[in-house]
N, C-alpha and C positions, 0 to 999 in steps of 0.2 A: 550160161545160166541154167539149164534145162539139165546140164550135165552133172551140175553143181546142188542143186535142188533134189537130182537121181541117186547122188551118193550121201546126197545127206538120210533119205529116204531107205534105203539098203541100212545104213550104218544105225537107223531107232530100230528097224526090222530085227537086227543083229542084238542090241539089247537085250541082256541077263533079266528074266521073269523074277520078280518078287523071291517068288518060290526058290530058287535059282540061288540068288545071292543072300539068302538064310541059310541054306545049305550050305554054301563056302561057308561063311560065318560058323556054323556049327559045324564044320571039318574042323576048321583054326581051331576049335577049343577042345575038341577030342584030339587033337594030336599033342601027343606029350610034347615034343621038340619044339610046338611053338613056342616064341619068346612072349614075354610079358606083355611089350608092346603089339603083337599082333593078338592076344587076348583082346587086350585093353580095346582094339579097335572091333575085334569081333563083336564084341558087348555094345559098344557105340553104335555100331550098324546096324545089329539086332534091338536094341531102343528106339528105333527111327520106324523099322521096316513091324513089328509088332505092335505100332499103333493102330491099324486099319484091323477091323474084327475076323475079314478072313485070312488074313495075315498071322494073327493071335491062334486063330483055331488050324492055320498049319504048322503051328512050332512043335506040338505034338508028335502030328504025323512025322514027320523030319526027322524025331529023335531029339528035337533039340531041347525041351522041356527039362527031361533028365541032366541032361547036360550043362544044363546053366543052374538046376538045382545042385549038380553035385561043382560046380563054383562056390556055390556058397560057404564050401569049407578051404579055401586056396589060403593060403598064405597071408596073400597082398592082402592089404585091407580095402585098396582099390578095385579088385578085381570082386570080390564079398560085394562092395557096394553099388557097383555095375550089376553085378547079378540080382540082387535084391531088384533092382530098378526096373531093369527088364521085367522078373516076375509080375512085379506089379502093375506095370505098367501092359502085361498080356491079360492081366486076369482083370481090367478095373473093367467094370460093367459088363463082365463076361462069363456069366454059372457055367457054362461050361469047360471053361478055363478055368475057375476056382476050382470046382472039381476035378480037376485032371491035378493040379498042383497040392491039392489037400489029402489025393488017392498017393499022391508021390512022396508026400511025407514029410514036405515042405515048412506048414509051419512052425512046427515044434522049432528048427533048427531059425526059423528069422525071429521067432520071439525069443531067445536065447541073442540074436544080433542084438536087437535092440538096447539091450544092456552092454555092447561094445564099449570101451574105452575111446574109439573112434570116433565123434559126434556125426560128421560125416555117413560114418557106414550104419550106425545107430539111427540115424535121420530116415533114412531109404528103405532102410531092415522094418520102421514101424510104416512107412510108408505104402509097402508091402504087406506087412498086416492088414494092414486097413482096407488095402484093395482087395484082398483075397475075403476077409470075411462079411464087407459087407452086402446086407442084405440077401445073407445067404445062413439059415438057422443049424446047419450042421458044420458049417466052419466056425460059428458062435460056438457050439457047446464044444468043439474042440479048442476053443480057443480058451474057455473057461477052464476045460480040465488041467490044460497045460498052465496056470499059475496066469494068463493072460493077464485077468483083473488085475492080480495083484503087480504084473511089473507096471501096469497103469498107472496104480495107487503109487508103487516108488516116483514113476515121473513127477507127476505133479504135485507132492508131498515135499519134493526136493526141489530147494527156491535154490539152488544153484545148478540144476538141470539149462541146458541150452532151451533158450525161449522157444526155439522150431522145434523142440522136442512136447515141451508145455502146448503148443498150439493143435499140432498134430492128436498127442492125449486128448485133450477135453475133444476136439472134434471126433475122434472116434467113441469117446463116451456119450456124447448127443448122439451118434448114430448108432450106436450100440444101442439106447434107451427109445431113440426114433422106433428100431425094430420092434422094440418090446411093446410098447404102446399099437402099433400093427399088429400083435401078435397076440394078445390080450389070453386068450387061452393056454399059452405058453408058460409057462413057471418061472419066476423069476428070481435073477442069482440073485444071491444074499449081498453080493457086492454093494446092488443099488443101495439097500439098505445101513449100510456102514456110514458109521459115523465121521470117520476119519477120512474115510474117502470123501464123505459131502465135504466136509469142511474143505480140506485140500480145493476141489472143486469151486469152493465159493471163495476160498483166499485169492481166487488168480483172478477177480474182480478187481483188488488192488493194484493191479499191476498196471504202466502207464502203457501200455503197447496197445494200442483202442483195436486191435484187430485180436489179441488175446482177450481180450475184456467180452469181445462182441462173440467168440465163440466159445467164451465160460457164459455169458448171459443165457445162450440157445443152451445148452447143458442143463443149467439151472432151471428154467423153463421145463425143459422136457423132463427133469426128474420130480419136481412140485405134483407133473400131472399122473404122476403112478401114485396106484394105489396103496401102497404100502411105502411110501417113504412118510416118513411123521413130520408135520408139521412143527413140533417143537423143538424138532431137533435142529431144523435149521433155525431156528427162532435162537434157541437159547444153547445150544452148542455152537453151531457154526456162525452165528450174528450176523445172519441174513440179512435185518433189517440193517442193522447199523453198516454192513458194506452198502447195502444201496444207496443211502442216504450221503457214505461220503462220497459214491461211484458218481452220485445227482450232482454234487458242488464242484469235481471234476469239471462232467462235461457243463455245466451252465460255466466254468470259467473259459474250455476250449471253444464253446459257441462264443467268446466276446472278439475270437480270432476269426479273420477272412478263410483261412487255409482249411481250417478246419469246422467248421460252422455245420456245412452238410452233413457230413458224417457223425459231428456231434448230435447234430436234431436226430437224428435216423438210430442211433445207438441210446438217446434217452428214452426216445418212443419203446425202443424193445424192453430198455430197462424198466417203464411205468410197466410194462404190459407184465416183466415176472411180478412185477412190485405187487400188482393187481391180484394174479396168481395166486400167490406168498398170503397176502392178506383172506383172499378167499377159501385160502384152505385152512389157515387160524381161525376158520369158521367168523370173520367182520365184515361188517358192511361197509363196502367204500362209498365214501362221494363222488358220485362221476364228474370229473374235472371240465369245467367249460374255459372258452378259451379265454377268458379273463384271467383263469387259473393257471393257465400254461405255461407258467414259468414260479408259480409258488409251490411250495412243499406239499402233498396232498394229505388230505386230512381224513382223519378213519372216526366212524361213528362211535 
């Protein structure tokens, strides 16, 4: 037993450091001769091993950074969308991994994925985005330069986009506007201001996917409170009110279900709260709803 406990003890000793087996992993992708399949598993390994932060801040050191950015041009559409994945998934909550991947030159070339044919690789490519520039204001205005806004606005403009494409957009647009709202001295892109984009923005309220709905709500929300978007325009261009109103008869029908009832209550509260928003920047005064009122229409002065 004692001998058996002694080899097991020598053999975790012997264990390949973190470090260690990033490295293989980023030999396998620099070497031309590897096959697809030991790519493919290179990329797997390094998805796993780059989640802990100092794991992420030695993909650099290693070399491997470069290396998995210049994946991003391979062939495979698999091998693009691993690599996407990894990026993002080294740089999410990490400025200094955003900056190592933004100094490399990185995202011009995933906002270009995002528009793949691929949905897949297109999924991971904005995914990627999202982690590299949030809450970071120089990967924002690179992200602007490079047409960013505008491949936003194709996504959710296009009601035949994959719904995980739709979800992803508006949530990077709430955190994109999140920033801006923190940043209040900051200059704001003209995007927010676009007509077509709110609307786009406010149509994905109709949609029946309550977890699309609940992060076009935060969106909507977060773009009411800048200063420079106009109240009339979602009033009487994008029909703010009238998506609420029918978003309201929705969920009062999915709260009559057991399954769904929680979620309903929880997504109408957020819903009264833009509704609230909405009407306070039309310059009205609401009635504050008591809970008698808690299930009737709210009524404006």
């Amino acid at each position: 037993m004692f001998r058996g406990c002694l080899l097991e003890l020598i053999e975790k000793m012997n264990m390949p450091s973190d470090a260690q087996l990033m490295q293989i992993a980023i030999d396998d992708l620099n070497n031309s001769s590897s096959s697809l399949e030991d790519r493919q598993r290179a990329l797997q390994e390094l998805l796993i091993l780059v989640e802990p932060l100092d794991n992420a801040n030695d993909l650099n050191k290693l070399g491997g950074l470069a290396i998995v950015i210049q994946e991003l041009n391979h062939p495979d559409p698999d091998i693009r969308r691993l690599s996407a994945w990894v990026l993002g998934k080294a740089c999410q909550n990490n400025p200094v991994v955003q900056k190592q991947i933004l100094e490399l030159g990185a995202l011009t070339k995933l906002i270009k994925m995002v528009k793949s044919t691929s949905i897949e690789e297109a999924i991971k490519a904005l995914y990627a985005v999202s982690a590299l520039i949030r809450n970071n204001l120089s990967s924002q205005e690179l992200f602007y330069a490079e047409a960013g806004d505008t491949m936003l606005q194709e996504i959710l403009s296009n009601s035949s986009s994959d719904i995980r494409l739709h979800r992803k957009a508006v949530f990077l647009v709430a955190d994109l506007v999140e920033c801006q709202l923190e940043n209040l001295a900051r200059a704001e892109s003209p995007f927010f201001r676009n007509r077509f984009f709110l609307k786009s923005v406010v149509d994905l309220t109709a949609s029946t996917d309550l977890d699309l709905q609940e992060k076009a709500l935060v969106a909507i929300k977060n773009l009411l409170q800048l200063k420079t978007t106009e109240a009339l325009i979602f009033k009487d261009f994008c029909d703010l009110n009238g998506s609420l109103v029918r978003m309201r008869q929705q969920l009062l029908d999915l709260m009559a279900s057991e399954d769904h009832r929680d979620y309903a209550v929880d997504l109408e509260n957020l819903r009264r709260e833009v509704e609230l928003i909405f009407h306070e920047k039309l310059g009205k005064v609401m009635k504050v709803p008591t809970r008698r009122d808690i299930s009737a229409p709210m009524q404006f002065l």
